[in-house]
PAZAPA-4460 file (N, C-alpha, C; in steps of 0.05 Angstrom, whole numbers, plus 32768, in hexadecimal, padded with zeros to 4 digits):
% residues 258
    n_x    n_y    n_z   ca_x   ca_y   ca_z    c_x    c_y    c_z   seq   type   mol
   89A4   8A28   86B7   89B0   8A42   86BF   89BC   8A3F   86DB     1      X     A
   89B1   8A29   86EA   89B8   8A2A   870A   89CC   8A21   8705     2      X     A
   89D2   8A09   86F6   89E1   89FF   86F5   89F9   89FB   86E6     3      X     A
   89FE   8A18   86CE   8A14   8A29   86D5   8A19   8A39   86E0     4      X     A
   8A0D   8A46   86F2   8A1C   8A59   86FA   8A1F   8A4C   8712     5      X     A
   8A12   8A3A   8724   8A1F   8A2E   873B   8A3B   8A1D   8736     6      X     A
   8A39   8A10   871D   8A4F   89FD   8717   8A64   8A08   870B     7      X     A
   8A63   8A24   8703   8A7D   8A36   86FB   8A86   8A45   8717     8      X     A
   8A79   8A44   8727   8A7D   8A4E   873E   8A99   8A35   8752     9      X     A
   8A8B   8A24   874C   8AA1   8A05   8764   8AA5   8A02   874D    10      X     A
   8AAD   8A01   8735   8ACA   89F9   8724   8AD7   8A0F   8726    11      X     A
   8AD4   8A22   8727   8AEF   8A41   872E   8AF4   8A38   8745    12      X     A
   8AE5   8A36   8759   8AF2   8A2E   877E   8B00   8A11   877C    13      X     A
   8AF6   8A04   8777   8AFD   89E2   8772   8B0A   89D1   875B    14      X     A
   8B07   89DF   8747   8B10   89D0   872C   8AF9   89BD   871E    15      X     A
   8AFD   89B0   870A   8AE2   89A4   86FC   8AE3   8989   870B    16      X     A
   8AF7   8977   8708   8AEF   895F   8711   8ADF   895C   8732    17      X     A
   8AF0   8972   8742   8AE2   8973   8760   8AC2   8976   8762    18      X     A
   8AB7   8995   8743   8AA7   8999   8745   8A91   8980   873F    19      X     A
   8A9B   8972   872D   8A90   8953   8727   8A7D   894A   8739    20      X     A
   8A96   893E   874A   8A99   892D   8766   8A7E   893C   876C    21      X     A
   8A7C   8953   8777   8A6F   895F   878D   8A4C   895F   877B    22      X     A
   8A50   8962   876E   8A2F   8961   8755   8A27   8944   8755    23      X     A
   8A38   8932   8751   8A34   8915   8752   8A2D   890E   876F    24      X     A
   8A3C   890B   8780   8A38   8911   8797   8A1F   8915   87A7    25      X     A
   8A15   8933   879C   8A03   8941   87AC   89DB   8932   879F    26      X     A
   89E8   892F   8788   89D3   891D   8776   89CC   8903   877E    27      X     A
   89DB   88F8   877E   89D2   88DA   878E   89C7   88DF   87B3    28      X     A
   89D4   88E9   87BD   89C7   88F2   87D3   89B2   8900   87D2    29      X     A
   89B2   890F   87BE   8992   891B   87C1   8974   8906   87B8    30      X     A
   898C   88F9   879E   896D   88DE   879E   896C   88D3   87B9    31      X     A
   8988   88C9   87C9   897D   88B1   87D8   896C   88B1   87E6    32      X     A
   8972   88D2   87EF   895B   88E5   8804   8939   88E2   87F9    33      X     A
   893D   88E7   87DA   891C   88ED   87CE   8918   88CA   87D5    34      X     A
   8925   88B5   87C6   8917   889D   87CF   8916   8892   87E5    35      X     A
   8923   889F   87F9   891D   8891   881B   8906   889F   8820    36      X     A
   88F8   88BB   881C   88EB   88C8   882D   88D5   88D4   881A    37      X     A
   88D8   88CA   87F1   88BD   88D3   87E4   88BD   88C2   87D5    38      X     A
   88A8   88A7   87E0   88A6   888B   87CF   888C   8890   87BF    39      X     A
   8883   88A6   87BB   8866   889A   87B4   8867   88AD   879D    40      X     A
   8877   88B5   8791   8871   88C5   8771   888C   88BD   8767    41      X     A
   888E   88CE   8756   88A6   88C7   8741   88B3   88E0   8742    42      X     A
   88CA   88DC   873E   88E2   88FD   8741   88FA   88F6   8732    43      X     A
   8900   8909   871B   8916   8906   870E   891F   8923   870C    44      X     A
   8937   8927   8704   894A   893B   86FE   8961   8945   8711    45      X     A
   8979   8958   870C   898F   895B   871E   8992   896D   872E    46      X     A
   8971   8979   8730   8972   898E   8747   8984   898F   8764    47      X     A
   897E   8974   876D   8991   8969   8780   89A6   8973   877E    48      X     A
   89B5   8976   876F   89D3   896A   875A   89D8   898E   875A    49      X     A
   89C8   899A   874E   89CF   89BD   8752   89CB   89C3   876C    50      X     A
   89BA   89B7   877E   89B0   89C8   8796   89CE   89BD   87A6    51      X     A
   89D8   89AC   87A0   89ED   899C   87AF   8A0E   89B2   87A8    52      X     A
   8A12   89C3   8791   8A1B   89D7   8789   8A25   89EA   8799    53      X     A
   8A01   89F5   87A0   89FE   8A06   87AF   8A06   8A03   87D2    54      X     A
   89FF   89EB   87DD   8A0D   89E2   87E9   8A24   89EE   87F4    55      X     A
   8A32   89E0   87DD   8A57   89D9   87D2   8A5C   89F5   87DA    56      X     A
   8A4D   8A09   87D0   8A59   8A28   87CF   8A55   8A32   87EB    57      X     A
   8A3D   8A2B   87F6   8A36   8A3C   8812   8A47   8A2A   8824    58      X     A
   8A55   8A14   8821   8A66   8A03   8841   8A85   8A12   8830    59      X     A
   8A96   8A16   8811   8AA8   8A28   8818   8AB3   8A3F   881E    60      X     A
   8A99   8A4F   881C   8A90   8A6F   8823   8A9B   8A6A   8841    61      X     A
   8A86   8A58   884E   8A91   8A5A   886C   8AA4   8A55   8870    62      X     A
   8AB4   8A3A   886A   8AC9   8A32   886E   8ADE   8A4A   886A    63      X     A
   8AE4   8A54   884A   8AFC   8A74   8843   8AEF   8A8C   8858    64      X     A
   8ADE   8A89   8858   8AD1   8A9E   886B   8AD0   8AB9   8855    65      X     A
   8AD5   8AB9   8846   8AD6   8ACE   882D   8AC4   8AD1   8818    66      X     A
   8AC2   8ADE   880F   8AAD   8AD6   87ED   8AA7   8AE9   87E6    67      X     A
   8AAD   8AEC   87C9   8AA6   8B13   87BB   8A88   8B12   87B4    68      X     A
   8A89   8B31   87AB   8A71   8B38   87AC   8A60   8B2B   878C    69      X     A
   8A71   8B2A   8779   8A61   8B20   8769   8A5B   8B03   8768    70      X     A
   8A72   8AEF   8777   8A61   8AD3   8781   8A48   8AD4   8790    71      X     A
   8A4D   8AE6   87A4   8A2B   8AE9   87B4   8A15   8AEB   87A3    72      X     A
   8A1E   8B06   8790   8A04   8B0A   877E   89F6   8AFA   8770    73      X     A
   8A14   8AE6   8766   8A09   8AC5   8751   89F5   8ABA   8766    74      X     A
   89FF   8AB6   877F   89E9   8AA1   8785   89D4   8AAC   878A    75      X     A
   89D6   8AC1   878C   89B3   8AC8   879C   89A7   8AD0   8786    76      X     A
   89AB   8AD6   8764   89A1   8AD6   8756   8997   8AC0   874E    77      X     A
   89AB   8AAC   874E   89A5   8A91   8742   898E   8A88   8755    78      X     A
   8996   8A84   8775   897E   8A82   878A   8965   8A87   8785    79      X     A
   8969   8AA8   8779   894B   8AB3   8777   893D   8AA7   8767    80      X     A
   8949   8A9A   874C   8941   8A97   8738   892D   8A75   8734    81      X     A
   8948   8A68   8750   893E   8A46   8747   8924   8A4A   875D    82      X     A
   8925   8A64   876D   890E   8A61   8780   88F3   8A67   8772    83      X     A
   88F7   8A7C   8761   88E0   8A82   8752   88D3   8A74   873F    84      X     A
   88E0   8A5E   8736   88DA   8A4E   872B   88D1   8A3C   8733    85      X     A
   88DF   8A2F   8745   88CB   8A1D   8757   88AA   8A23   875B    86      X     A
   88A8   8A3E   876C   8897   8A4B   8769   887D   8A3A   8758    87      X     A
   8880   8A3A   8743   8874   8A31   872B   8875   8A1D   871B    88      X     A
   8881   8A09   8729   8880   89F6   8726   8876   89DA   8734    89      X     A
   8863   89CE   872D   8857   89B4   8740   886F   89A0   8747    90      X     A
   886B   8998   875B   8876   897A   875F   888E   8981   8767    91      X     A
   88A2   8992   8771   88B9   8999   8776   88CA   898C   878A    92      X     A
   88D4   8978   8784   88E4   8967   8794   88EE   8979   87A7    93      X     A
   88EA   8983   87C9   88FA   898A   87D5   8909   8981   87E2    94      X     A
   8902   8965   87EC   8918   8953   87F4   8933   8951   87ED    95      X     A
   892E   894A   87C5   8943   8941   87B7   895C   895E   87BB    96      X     A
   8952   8974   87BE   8955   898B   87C3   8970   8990   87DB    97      X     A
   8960   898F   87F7   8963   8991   880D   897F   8981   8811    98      X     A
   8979   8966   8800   898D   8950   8809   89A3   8958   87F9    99      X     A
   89A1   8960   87DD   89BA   896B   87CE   89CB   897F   87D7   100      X     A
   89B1   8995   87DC   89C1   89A5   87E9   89DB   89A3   880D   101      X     A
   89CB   898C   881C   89E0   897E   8837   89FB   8978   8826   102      X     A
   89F4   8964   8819   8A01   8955   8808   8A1C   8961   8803   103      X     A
   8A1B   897C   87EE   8A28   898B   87E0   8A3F   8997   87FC   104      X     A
   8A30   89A0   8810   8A3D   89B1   8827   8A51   8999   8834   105      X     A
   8A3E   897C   882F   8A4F   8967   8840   8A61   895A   8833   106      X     A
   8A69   895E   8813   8A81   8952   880D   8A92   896A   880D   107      X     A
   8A8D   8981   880F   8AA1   8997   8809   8AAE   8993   882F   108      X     A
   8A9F   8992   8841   8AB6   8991   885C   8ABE   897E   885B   109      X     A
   8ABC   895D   8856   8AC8   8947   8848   8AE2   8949   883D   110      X     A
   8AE4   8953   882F   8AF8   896B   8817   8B0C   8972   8828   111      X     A
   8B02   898A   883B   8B15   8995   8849   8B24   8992   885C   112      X     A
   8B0D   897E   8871   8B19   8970   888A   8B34   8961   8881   113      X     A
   8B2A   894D   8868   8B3E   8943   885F   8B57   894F   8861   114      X     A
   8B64   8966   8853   8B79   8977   885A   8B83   8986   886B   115      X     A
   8B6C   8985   8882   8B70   8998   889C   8B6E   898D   88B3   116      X     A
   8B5A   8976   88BD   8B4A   896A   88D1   8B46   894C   88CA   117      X     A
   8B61   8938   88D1   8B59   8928   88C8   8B40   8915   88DB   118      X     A
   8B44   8918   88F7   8B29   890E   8909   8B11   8916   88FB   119      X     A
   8B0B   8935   88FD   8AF3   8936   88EA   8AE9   892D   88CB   120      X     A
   8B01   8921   88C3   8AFD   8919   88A5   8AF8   8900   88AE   121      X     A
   8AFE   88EF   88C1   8AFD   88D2   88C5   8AD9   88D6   88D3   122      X     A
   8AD0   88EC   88E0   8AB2   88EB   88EB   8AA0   88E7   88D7   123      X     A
   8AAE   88FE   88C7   8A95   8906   88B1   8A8D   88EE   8897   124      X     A
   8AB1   88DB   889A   8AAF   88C6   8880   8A90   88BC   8892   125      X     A
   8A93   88B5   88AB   8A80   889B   88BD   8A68   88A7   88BC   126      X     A
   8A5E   88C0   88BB   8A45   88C8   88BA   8A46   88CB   88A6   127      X     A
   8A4C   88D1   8894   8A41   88CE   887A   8A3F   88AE   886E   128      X     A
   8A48   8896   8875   8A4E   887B   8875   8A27   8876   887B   129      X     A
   8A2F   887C   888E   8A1A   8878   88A3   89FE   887D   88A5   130      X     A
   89FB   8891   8894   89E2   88AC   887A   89DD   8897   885F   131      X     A
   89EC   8890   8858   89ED   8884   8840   89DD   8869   8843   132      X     A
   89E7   885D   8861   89E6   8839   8862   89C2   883E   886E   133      X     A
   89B7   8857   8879   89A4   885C   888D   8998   8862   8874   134      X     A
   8996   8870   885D   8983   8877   8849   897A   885D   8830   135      X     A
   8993   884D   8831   8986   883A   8825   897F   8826   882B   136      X     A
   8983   881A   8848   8972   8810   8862   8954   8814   885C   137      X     A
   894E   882C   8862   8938   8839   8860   8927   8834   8843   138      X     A
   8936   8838   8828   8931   883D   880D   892C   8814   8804   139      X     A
   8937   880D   8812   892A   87E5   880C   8916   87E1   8823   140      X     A
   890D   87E9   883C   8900   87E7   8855   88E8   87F1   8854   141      X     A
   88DF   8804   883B   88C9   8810   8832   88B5   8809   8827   142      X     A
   889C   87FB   882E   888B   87F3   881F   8885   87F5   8808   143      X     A
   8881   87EA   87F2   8881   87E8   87D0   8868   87F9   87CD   144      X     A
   886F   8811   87C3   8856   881C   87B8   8859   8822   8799   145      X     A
   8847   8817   878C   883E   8822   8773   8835   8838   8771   146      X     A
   8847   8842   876E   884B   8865   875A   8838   886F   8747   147      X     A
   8838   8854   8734   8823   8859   8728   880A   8851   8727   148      X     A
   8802   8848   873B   87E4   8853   8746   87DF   8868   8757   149      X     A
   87FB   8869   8761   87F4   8884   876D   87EA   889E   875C   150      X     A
   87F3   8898   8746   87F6   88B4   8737   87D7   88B3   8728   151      X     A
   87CD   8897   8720   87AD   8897   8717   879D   8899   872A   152      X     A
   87A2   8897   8743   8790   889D   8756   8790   88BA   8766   153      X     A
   87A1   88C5   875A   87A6   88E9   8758   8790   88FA   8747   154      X     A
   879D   88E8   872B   8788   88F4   8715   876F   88EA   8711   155      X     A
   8760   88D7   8721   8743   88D0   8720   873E   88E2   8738   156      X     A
   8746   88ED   8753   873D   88F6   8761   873C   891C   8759   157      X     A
   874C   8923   873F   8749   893B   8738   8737   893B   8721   158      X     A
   872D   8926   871A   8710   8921   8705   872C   8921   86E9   159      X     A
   873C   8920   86EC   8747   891D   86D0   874A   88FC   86C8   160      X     A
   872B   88F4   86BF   872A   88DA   86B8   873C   88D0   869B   161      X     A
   873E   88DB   868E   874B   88D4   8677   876C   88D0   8676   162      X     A
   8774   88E3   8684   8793   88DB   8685   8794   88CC   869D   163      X     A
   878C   88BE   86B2   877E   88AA   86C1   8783   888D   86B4   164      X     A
   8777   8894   8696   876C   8879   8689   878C   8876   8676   165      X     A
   8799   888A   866F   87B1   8889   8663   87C8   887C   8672   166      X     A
   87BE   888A   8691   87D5   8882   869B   87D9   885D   869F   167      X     A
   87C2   8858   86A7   87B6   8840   86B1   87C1   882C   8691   168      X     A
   87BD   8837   8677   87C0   882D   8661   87E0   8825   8665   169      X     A
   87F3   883B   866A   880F   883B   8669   8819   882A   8681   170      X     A
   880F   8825   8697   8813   8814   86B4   880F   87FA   869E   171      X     A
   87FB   87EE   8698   87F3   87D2   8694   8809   87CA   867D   172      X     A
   880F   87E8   8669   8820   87DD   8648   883C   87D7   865E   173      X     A
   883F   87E4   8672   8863   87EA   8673   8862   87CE   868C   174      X     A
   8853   87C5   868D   884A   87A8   86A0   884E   87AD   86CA   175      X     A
   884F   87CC   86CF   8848   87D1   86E7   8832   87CD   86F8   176      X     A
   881F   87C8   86E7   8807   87C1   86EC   87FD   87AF   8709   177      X     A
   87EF   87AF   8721   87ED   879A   8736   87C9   879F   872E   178      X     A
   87C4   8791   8749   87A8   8792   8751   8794   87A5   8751   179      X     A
   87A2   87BF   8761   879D   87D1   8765   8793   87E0   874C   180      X     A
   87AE   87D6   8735   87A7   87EC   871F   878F   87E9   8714   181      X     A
   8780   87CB   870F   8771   87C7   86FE   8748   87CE   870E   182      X     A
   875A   87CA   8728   8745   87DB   8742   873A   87FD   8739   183      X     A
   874E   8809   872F   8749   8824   8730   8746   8824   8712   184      X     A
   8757   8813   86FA   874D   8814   86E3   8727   8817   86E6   185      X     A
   8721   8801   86F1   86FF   87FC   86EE   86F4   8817   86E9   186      X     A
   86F8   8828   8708   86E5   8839   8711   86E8   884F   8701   187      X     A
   8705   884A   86F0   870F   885F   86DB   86F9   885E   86BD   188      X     A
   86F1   8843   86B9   86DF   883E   86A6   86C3   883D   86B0   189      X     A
   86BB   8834   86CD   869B   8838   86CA   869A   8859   86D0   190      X     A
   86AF   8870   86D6   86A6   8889   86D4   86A1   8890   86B1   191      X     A
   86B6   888D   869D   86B5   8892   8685   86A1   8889   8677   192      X     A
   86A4   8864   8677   8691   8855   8668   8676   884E   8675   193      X     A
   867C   8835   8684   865D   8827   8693   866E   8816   86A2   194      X     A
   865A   880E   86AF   865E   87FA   86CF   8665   87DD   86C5   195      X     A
   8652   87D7   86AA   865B   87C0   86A1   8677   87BC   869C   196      X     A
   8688   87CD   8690   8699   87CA   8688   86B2   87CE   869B   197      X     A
   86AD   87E4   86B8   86BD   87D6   86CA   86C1   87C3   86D3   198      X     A
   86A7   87BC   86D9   86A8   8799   86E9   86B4   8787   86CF   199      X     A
   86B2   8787   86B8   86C0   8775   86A5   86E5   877F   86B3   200      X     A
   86EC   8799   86AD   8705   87A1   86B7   8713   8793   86CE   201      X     A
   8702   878E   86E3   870B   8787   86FE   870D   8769   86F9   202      X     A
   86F8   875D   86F0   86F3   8737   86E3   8711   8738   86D5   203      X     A
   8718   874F   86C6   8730   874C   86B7   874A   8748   86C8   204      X     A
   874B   8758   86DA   8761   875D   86F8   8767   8743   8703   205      X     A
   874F   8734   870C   874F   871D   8719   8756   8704   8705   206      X     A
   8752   8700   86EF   8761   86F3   86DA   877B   86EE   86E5   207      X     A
   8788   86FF   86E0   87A7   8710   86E0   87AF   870F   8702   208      X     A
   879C   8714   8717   87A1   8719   8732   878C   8708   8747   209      X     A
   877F   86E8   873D   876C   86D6   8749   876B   86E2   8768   210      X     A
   8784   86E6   877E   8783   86EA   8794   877F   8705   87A3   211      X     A
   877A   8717   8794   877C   8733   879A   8762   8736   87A8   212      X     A
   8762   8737   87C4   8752   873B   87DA   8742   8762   87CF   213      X     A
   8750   8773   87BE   8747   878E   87B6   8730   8781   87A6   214      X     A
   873B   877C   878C   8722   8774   8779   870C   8768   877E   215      X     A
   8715   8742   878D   86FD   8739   8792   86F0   8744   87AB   216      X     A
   86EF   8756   87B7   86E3   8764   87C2   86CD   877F   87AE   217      X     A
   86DB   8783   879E   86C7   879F   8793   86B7   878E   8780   218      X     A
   86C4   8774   8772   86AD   8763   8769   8697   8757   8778   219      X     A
   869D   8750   878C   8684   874A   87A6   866D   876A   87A6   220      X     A
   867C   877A   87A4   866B   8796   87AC   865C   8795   8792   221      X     A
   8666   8799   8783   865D   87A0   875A   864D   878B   8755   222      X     A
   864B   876A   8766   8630   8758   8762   8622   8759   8775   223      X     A
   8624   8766   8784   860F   8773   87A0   8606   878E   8799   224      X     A
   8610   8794   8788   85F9   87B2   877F   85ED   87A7   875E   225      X     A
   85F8   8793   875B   85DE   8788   8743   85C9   8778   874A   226      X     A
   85CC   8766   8763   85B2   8759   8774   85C1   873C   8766   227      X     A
   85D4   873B   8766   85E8   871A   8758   85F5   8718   8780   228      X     A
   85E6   870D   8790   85F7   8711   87AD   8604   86F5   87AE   229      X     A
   85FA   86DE   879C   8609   86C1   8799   8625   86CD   8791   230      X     A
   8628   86D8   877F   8642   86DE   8774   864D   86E9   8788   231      X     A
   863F   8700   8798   864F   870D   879F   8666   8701   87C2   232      X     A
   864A   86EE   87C3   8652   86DE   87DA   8673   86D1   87DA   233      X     A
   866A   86C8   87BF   868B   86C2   87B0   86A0   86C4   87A9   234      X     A
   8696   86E3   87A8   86B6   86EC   87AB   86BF   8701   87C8   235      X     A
   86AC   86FB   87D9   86AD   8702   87F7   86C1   86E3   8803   236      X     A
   86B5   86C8   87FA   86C0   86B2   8807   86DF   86B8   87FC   237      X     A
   86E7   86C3   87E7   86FE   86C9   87DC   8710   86DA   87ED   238      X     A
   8702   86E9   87F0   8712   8702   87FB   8721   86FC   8818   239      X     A
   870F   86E7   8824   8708   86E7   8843   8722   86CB   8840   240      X     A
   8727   86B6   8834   8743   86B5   8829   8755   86B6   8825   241      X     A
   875C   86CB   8820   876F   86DE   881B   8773   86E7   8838   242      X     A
   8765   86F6   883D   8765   8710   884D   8750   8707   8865   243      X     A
   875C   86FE   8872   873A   86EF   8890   873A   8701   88A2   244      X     A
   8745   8713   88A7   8746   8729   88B0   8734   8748   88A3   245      X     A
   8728   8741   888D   8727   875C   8887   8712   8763   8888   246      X     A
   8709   8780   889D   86EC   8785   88A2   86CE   8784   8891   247      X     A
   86E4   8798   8879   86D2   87A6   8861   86BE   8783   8856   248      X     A
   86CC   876B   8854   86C7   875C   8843   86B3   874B   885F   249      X     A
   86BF   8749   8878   86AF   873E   888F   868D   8746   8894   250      X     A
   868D   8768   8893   8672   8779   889B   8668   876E   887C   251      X     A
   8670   8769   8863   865F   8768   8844   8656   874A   8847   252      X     A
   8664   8736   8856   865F   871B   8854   8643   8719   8868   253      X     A
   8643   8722   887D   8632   8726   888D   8611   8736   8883   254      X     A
   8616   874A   8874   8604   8754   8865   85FB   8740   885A   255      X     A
   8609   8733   8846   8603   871C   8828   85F1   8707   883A   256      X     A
   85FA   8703   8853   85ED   86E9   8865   85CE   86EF   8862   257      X     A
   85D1   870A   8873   85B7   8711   8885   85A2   8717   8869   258      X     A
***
């Protein structure tokens, strides 16, 4: 709905191909925004891409300095509407949002300078050059997070163990799978099943991940709460390996000694 009546709105002012431009446009900018500044979930759709519309309409309002009464009404109905909805809805990209909507305002003075201001059309190409080269700078400079542990370690912390165990199923089939996953897989099975069968889970991880300073560490813990401390010593000398720095595994080696 937003997204006809915003997009019938800049094809009457603009024509269809411009209106294109400016949706395409405002869409990619609004991802680049969501992936420079929201790495840790997942976000799809063209909200961006309509909010970038809206944009489009509020930078030529100012620019004609004019606008009838029943364009006003479109938007603030439409406004009311994508607001209320939000409202009620989880997870609401506002970034992807925020940035579509710059976006939209910043190719439409683009647009115009062009035919009116050529200095300011030569500023705005360089800052916008410049937005672009700075967001995906940023979007490769970002530490690699798995998403999808993020998201099972959401739903074990809201006790929803079972779609937990789904999700964890769909990470390992679709081969996203690291260290980590098979870390939180465990605790996902000794809450459901039994303890035996995590520690088989995590023995499983290290198969697949021998050096993972996470695992052989919770295996050192999981044979230190069965009274197995040889083992567990063993996968402390592991860890410490890896990782000779790392406290958690330094204060447990010290315990195992004493």
């Amino acid at each position: 709905l937003s997204l006809f009546i915003f997009g019938k709105i800049v094809e009457s002012l603009v024509g269809r191909w411009q209106m294109l431009v400016i949706y395409l446009f405002s869409g990619i900018i609004g991802n680049l925004f969501s992936l420079a500044f929201l790495n840790d979930n997942i976000s799809l759709g063209a909200s961006g891409a309509i909010f970038g519309l809206l944009g489009a309409i509020v930078a030529m309002m100012l620019i004609s300095k004019k606008f009838t009464q029943k364009m006003m009404l479109q938007i603030i109905i439409a406004t009311l509407i994508m607001a209320v909805i939000s409202l009620f809805m989880n997870n609401v990209n506002i970034i992807a949002h925020l940035g579509g909507l710059f976006a939209g305002g910043l190719i439409v003075y683009i647009g115009y300078f062009y035919k009116t201001f050529k200095k300011g059309f030569h500023i705005l190409i360089i800052v916008t050059s410049v937005l672009i080269i700075g967001l995906l700078v940023r979007i490769f400079l970002i530490e690699d997070v798995n998403i999808y542990n993020k998201i099972i370690q959401k739903q074990m912390n809201e006790g929803h163990f079972s779609e937990a165990k789904h999700m964890i199923r769909e990470t390992v089939k679709k081969d996203y799978a690291n260290d980590e996953t098979y870390y939180l897989s465990g605790f996902v099975i000794a809450a459901k099943n039994s303890k035996a069968e995590a520690i088989a889970e995590w023995e499983r991880g290290l198969r697949i991940f021998p050096n993972s300073s996470l695992l052989n560490y919770q295996m050192a813990i999981a044979n230190r709460s069965l009274g197995d401390n040889k083992s567990a010593k063993k996968f402390i000398k592991k860890v410490l390996e890896v990782d000779p720095q790392n406290k958690n595994a330094i204060n447990l080696k010290k315990e195992l000694d004493d």
